[in-house]
Backbone as ProteinMPNN parsed JSONL, in Angstrom:
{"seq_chain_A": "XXXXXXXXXXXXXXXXXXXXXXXXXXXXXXXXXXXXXXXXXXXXXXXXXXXXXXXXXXXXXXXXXXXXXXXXXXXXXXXXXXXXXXXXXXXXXXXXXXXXXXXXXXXXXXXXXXXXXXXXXXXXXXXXXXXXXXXXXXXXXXXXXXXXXXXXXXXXXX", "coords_chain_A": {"N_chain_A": [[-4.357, -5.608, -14.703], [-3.357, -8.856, -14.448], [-4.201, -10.974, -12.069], [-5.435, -10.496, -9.038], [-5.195, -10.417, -5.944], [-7.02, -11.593, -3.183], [-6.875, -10.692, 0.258], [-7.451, -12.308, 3.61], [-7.428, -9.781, 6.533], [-6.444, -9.247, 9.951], [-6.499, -6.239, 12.74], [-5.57, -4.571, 15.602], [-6.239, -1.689, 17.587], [-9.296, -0.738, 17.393], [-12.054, 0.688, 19.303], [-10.921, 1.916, 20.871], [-9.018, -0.001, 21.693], [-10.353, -2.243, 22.376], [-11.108, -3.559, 20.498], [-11.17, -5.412, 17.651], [-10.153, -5.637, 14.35], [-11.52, -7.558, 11.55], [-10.976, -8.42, 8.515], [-10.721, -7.385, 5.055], [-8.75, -7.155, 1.999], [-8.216, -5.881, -0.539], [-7.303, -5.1, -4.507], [-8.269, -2.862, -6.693], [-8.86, -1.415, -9.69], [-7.595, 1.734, -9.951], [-7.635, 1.737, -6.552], [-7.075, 0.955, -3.541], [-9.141, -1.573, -1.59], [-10.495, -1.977, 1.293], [-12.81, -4.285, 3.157], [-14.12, -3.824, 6.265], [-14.997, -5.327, 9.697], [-15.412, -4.779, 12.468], [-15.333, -6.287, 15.676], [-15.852, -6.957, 19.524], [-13.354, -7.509, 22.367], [-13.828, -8.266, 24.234], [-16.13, -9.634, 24.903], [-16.384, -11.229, 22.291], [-18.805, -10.927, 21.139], [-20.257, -8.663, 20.333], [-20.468, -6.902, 17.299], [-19.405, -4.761, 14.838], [-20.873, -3.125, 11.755], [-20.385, -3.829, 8.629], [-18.243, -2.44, 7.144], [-16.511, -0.21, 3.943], [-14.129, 0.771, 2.665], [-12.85, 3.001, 0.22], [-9.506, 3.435, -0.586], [-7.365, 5.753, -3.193], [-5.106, 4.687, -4.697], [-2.784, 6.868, -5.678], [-2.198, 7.677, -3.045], [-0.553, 6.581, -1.812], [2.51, 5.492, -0.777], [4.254, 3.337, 0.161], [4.029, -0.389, -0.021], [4.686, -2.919, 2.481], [5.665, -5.981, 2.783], [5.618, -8.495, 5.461], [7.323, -11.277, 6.595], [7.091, -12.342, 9.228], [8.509, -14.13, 11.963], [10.147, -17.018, 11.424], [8.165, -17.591, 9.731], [5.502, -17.321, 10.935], [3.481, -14.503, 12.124], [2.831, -12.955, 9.796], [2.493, -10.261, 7.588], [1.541, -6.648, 6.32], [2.186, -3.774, 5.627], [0.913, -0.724, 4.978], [1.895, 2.038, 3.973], [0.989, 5.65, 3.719], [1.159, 8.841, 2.005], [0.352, 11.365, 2.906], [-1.201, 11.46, 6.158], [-3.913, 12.068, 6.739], [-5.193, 10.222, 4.315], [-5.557, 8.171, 5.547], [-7.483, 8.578, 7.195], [-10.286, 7.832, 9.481], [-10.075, 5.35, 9.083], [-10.277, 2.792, 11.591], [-7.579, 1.565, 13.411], [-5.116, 2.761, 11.94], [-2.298, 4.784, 11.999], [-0.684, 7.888, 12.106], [-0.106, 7.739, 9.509], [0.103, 5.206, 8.793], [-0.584, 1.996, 8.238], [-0.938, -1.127, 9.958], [-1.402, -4.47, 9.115], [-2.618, -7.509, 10.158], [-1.456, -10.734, 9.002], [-3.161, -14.405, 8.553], [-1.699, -16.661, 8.682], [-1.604, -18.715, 5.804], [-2.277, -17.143, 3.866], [-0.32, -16.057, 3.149], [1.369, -16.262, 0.519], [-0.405, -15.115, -1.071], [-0.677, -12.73, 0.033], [1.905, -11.563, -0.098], [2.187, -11.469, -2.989], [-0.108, -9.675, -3.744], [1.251, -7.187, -2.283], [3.443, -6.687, -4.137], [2.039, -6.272, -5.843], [0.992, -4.096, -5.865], [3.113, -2.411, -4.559], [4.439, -2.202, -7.861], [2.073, -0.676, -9.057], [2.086, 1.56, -7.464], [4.776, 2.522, -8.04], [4.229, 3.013, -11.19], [2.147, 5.063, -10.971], [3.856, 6.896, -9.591], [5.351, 7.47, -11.556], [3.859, 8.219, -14.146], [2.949, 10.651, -12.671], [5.321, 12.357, -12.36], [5.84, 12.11, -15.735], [3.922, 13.684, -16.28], [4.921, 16.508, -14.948], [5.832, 19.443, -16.516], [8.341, 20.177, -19.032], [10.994, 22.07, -17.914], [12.207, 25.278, -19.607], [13.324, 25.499, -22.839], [14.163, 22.703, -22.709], [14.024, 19.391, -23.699], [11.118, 17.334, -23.935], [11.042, 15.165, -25.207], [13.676, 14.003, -24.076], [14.437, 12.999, -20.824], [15.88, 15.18, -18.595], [19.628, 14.504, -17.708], [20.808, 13.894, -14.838], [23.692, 13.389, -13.516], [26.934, 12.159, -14.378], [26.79, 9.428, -13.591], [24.319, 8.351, -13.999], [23.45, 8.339, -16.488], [23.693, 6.041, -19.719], [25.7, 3.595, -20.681], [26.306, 4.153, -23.747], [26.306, 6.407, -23.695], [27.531, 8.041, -22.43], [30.291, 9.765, -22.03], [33.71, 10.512, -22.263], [36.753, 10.488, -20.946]], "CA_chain_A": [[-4.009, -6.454, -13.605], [-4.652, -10.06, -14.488], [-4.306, -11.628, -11.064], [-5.468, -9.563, -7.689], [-5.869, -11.364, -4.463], [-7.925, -10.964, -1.834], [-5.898, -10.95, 1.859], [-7.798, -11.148, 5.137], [-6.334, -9.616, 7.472], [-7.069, -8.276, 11.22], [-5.845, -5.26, 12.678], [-6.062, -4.144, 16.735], [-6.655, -0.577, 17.798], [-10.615, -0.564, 17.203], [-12.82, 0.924, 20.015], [-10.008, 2.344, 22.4], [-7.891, -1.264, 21.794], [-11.69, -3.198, 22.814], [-11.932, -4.311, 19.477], [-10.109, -6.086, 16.872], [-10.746, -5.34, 13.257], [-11.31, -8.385, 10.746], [-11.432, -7.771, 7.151], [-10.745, -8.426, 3.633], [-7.737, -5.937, 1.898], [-8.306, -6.202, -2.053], [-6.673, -4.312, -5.348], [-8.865, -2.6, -7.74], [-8.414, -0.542, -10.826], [-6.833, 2.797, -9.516], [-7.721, 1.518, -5.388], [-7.094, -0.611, -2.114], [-10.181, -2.053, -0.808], [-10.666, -2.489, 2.408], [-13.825, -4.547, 3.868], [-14.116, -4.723, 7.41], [-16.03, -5.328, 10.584], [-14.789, -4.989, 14.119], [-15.475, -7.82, 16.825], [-15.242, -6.812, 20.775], [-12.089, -7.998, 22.232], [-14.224, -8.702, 25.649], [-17.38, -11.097, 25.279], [-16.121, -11.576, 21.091], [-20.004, -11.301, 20.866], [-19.949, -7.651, 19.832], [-19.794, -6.706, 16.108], [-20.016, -3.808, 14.201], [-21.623, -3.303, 10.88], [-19.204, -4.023, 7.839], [-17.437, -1.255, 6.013], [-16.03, -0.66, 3.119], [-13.654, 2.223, 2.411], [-11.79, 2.456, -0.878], [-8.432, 4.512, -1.235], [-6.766, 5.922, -3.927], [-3.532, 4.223, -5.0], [-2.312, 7.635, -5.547], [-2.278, 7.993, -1.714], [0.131, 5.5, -1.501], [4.26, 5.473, -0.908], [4.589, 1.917, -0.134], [3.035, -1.649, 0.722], [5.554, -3.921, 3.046], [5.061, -7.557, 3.748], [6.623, -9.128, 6.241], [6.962, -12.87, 6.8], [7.545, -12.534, 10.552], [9.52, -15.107, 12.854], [9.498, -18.085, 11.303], [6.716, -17.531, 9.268], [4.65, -16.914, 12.093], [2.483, -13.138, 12.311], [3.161, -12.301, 8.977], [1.871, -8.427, 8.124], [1.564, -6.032, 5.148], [2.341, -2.303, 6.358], [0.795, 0.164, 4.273], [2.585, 3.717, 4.186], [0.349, 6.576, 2.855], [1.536, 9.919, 1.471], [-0.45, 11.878, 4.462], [-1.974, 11.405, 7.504], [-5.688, 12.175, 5.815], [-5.471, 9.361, 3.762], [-5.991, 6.903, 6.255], [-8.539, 9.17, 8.802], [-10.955, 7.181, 9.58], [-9.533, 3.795, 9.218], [-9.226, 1.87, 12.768], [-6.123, 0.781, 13.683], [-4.444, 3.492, 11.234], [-1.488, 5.369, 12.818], [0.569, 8.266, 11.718], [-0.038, 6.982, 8.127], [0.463, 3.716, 8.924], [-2.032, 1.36, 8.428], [-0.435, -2.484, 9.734], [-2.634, -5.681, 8.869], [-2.065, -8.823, 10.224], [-2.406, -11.739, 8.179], [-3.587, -15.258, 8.559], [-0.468, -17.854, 7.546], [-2.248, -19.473, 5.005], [-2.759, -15.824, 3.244], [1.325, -15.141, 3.03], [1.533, -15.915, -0.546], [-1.347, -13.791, -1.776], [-0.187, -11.21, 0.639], [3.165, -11.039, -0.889], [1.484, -11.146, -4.625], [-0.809, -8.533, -3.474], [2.264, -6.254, -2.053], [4.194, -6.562, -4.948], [1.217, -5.32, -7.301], [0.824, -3.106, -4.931], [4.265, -1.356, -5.405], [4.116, -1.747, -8.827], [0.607, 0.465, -9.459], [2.338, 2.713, -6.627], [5.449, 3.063, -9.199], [3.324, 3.531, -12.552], [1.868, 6.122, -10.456], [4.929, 7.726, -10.026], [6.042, 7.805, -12.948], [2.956, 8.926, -14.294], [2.794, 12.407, -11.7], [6.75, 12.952, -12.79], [6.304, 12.248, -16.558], [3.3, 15.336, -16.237], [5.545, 17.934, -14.972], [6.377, 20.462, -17.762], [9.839, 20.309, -19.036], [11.846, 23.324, -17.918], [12.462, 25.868, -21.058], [14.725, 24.984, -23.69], [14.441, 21.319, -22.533], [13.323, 18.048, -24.648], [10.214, 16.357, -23.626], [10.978, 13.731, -25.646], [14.395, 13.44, -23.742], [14.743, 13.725, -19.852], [17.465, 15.8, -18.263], [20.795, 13.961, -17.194], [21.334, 14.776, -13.345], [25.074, 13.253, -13.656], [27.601, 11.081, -15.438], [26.435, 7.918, -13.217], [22.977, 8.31, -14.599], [23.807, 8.26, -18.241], [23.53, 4.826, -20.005], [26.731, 3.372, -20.968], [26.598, 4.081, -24.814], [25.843, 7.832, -24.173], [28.804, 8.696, -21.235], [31.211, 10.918, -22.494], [35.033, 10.053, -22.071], [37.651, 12.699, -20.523]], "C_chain_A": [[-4.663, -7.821, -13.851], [-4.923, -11.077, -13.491], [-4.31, -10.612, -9.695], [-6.032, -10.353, -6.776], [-6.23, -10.64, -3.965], [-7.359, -11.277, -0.749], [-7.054, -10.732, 2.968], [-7.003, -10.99, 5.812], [-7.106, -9.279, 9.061], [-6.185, -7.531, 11.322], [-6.408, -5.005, 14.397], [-6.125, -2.515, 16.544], [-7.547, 0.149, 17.943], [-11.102, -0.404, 18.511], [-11.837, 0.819, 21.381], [-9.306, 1.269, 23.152], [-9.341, -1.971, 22.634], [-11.828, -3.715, 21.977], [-10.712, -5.057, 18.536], [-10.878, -5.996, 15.403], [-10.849, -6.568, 12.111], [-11.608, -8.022, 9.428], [-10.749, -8.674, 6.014], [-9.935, -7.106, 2.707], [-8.499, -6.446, 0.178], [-7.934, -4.932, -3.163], [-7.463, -4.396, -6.058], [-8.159, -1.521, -8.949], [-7.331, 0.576, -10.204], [-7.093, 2.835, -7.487], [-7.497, 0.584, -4.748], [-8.171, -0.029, -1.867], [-10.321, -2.213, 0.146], [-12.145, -2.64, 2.858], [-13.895, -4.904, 5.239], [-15.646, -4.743, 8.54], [-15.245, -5.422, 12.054], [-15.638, -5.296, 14.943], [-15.005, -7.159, 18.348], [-14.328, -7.899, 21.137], [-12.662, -9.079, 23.937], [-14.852, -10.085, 25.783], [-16.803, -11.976, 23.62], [-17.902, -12.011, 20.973], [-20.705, -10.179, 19.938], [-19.244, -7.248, 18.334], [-20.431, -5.533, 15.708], [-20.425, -3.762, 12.356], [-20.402, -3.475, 9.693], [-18.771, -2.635, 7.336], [-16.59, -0.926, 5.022], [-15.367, 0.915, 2.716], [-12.668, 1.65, 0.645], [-10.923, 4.062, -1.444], [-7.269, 4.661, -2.196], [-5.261, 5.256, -3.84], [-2.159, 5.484, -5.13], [-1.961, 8.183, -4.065], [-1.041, 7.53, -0.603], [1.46, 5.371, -1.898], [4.385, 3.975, -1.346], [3.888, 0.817, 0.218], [4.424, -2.764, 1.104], [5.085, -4.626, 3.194], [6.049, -7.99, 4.166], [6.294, -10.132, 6.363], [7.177, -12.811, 8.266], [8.731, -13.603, 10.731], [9.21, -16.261, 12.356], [8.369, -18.994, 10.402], [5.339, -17.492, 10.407], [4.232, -15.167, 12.0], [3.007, -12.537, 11.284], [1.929, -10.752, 8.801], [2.138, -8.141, 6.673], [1.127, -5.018, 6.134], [2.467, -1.492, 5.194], [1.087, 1.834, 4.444], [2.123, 4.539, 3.032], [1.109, 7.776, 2.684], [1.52, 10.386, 2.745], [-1.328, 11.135, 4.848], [-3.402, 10.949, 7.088], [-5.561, 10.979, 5.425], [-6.144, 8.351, 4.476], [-6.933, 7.603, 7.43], [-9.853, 8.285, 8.31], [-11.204, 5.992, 9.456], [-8.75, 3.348, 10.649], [-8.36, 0.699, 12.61], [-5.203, 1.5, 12.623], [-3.376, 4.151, 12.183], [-0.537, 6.161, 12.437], [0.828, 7.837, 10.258], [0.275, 6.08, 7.646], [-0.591, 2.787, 9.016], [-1.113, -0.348, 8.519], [-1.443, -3.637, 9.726], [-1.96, -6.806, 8.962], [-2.291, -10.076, 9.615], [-2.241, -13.532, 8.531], [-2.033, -16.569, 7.78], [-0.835, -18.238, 6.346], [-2.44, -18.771, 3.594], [-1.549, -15.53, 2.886], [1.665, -15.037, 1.441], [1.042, -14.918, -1.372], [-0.747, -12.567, -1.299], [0.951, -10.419, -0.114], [3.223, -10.657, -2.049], [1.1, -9.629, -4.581], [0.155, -7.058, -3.724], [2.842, -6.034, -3.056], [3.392, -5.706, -6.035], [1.142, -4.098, -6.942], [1.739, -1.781, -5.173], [4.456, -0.707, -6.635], [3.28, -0.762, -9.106], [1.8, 1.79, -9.004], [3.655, 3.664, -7.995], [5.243, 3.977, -10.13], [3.107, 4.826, -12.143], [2.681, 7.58, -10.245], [5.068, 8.459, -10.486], [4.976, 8.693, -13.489], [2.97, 10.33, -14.068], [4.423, 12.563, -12.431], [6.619, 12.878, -14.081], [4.847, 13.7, -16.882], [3.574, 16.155, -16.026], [6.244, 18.408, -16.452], [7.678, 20.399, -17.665], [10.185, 21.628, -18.864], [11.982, 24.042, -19.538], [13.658, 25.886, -21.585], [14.426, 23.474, -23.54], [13.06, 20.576, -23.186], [12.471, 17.782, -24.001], [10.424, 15.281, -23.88], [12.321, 12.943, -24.588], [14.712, 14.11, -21.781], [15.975, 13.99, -19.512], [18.115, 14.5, -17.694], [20.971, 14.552, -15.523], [23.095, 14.633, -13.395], [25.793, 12.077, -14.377], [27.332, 10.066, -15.027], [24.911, 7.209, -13.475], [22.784, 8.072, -16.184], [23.781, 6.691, -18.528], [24.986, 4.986, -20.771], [27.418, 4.074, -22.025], [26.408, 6.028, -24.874], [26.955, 8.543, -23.002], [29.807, 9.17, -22.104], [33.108, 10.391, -21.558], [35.784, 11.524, -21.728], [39.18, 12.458, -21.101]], "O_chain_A": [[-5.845, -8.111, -13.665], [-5.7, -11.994, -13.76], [-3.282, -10.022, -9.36], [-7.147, -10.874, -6.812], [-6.083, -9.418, -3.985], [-7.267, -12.502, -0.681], [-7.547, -9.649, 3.285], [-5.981, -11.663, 5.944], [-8.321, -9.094, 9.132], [-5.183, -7.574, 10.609], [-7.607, -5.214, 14.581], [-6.063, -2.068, 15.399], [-7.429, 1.296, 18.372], [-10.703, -1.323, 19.226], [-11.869, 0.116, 22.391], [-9.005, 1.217, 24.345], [-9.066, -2.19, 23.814], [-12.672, -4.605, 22.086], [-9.526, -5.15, 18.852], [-12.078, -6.257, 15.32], [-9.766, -6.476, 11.533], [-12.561, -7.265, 9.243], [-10.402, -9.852, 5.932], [-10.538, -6.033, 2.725], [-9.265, -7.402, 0.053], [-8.226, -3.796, -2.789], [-7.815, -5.514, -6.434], [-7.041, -1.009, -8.89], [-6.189, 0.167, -9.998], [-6.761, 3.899, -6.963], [-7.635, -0.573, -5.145], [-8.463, 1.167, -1.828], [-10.296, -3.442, 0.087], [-12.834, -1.63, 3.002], [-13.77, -6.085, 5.561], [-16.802, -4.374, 8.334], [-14.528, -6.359, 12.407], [-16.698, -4.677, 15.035], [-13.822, -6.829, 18.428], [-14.323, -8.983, 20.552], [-12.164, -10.065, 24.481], [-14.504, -11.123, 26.344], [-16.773, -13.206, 23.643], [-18.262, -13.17, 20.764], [-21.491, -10.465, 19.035], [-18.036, -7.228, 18.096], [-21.578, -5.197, 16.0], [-20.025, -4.784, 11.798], [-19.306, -3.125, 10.132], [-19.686, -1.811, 7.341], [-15.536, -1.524, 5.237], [-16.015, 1.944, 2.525], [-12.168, 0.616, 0.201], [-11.227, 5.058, -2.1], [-6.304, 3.899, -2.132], [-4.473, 5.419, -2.909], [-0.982, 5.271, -4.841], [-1.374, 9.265, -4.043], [-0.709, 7.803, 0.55], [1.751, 5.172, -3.078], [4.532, 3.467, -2.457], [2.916, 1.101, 0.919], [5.065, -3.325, 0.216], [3.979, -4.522, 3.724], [7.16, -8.009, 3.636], [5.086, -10.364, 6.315], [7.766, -13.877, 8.448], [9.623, -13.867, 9.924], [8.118, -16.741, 12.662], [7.948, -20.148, 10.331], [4.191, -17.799, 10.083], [5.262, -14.59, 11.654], [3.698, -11.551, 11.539], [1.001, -10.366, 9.512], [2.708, -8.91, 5.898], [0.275, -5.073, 7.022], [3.476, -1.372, 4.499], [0.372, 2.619, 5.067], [2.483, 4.432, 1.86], [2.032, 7.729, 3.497], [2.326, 10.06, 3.617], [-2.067, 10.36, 4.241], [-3.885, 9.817, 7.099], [-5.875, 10.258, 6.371], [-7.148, 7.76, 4.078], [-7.022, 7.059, 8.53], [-10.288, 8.111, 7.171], [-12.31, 5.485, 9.645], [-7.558, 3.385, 10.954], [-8.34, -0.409, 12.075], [-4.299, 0.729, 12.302], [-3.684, 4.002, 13.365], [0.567, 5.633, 12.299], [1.98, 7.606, 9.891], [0.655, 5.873, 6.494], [-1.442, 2.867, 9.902], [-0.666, -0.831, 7.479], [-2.374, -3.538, 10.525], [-1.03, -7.183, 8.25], [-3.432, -10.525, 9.722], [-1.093, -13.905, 8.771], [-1.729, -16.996, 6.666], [0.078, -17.905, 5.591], [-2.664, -19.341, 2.527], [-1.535, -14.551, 2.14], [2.149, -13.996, 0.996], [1.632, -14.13, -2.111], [-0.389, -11.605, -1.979], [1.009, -9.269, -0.55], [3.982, -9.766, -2.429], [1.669, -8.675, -5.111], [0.083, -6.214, -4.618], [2.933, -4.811, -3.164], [3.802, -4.832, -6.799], [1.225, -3.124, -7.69], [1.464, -0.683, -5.657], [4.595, 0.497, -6.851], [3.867, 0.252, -9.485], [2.261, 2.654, -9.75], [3.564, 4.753, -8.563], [5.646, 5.137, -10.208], [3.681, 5.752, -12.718], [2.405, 8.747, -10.526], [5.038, 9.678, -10.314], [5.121, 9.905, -13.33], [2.997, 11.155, -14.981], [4.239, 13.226, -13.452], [7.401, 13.76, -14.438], [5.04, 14.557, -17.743], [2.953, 17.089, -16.535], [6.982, 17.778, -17.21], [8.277, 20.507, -16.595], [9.696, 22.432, -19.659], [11.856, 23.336, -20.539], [14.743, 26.17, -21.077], [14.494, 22.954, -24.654], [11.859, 20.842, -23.235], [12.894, 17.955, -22.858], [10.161, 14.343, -23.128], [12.25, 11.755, -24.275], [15.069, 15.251, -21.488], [16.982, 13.384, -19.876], [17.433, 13.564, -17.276], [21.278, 15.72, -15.286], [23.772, 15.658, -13.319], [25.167, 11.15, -14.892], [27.492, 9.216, -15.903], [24.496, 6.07, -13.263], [21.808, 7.584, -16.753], [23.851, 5.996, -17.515], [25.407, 6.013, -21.303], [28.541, 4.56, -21.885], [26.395, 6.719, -25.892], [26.971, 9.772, -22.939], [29.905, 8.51, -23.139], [33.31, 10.029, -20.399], [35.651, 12.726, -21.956], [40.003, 13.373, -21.072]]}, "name": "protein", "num_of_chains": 1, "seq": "XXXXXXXXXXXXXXXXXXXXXXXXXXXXXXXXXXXXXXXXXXXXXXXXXXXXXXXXXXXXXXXXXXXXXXXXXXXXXXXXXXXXXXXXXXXXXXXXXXXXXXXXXXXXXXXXXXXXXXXXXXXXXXXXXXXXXXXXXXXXXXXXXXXXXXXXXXXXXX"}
């Protein structure tokens, strides 16, 4: 990876919707980063201690960014495998983790997302090119599911 941004983002849902989560999202080797700290929503005098969780990329379907309205409340909506993945991350939901981001942040964000997918891909691919070929069948060559899958030079004429 020779370019990984760093996104802050916030996130509500912290301390029974009292808090608001500020942080710092970031792509490492085989993980998302997340640094945060949640801020009361009441006096905004109220902080809690930073934290720093870091989850597997393997954990991970997809990473959306949205440009909102306008460019206005743009977002990156991370969709985990399961549930687990994200326990213990406020403002997580249903394996949804949404992060709001800062205008200023939309390009990185979108960089970010995109590497994001990518890894998630590799990953993929990776877990599918480790399953054992069925018996009788090539390793070197994967099965055909149907004639619209075939590459041009290898389709068969009727």
């Amino acid at each position: 990876m020779n370019f990984a941004p760093k996104v802050r983002f916030t996130a509500e849902g912290a301390w029974l919707g009292m808090g608001t989560i500020h942080g710092l999202l970031r792509l490492e080797e085989n993980a998302i980063a997340l640094e945060y700290q949640i801020q009361d929503n009441v006096f905004n005098f109220f902080k809690s201690q930073i934290s720093e969780k870091r989850l597997p990329i393997a954990e991970f379907e997809r990473a959306d960014f949205s440009n909102g309205w306008f460019g206005f409340f743009a977002s990156i909506t991370l969709t985990a495998r399961r549930m687990a993945a994200l326990e213990g991350i406020p403002g997580s939901d249903h394996g949804l983790l949404k992060l709001s981001l800062a205008r200023r942040d939309r390009r990185d964000a979108r960089e970010l997302a995109s590497q994001l997918n990518l890894l998630i891909s590799e990953q993929i691919l990776r877990e599918e090119q480790a399953v054992v070929p069925a018996e009788g069948a090539s390793a070197a060559e994967p099965p055909v599911l149907d004639e619209r899958h075939r590459s041009p030079d290898r389709q068969q004429t009727h």
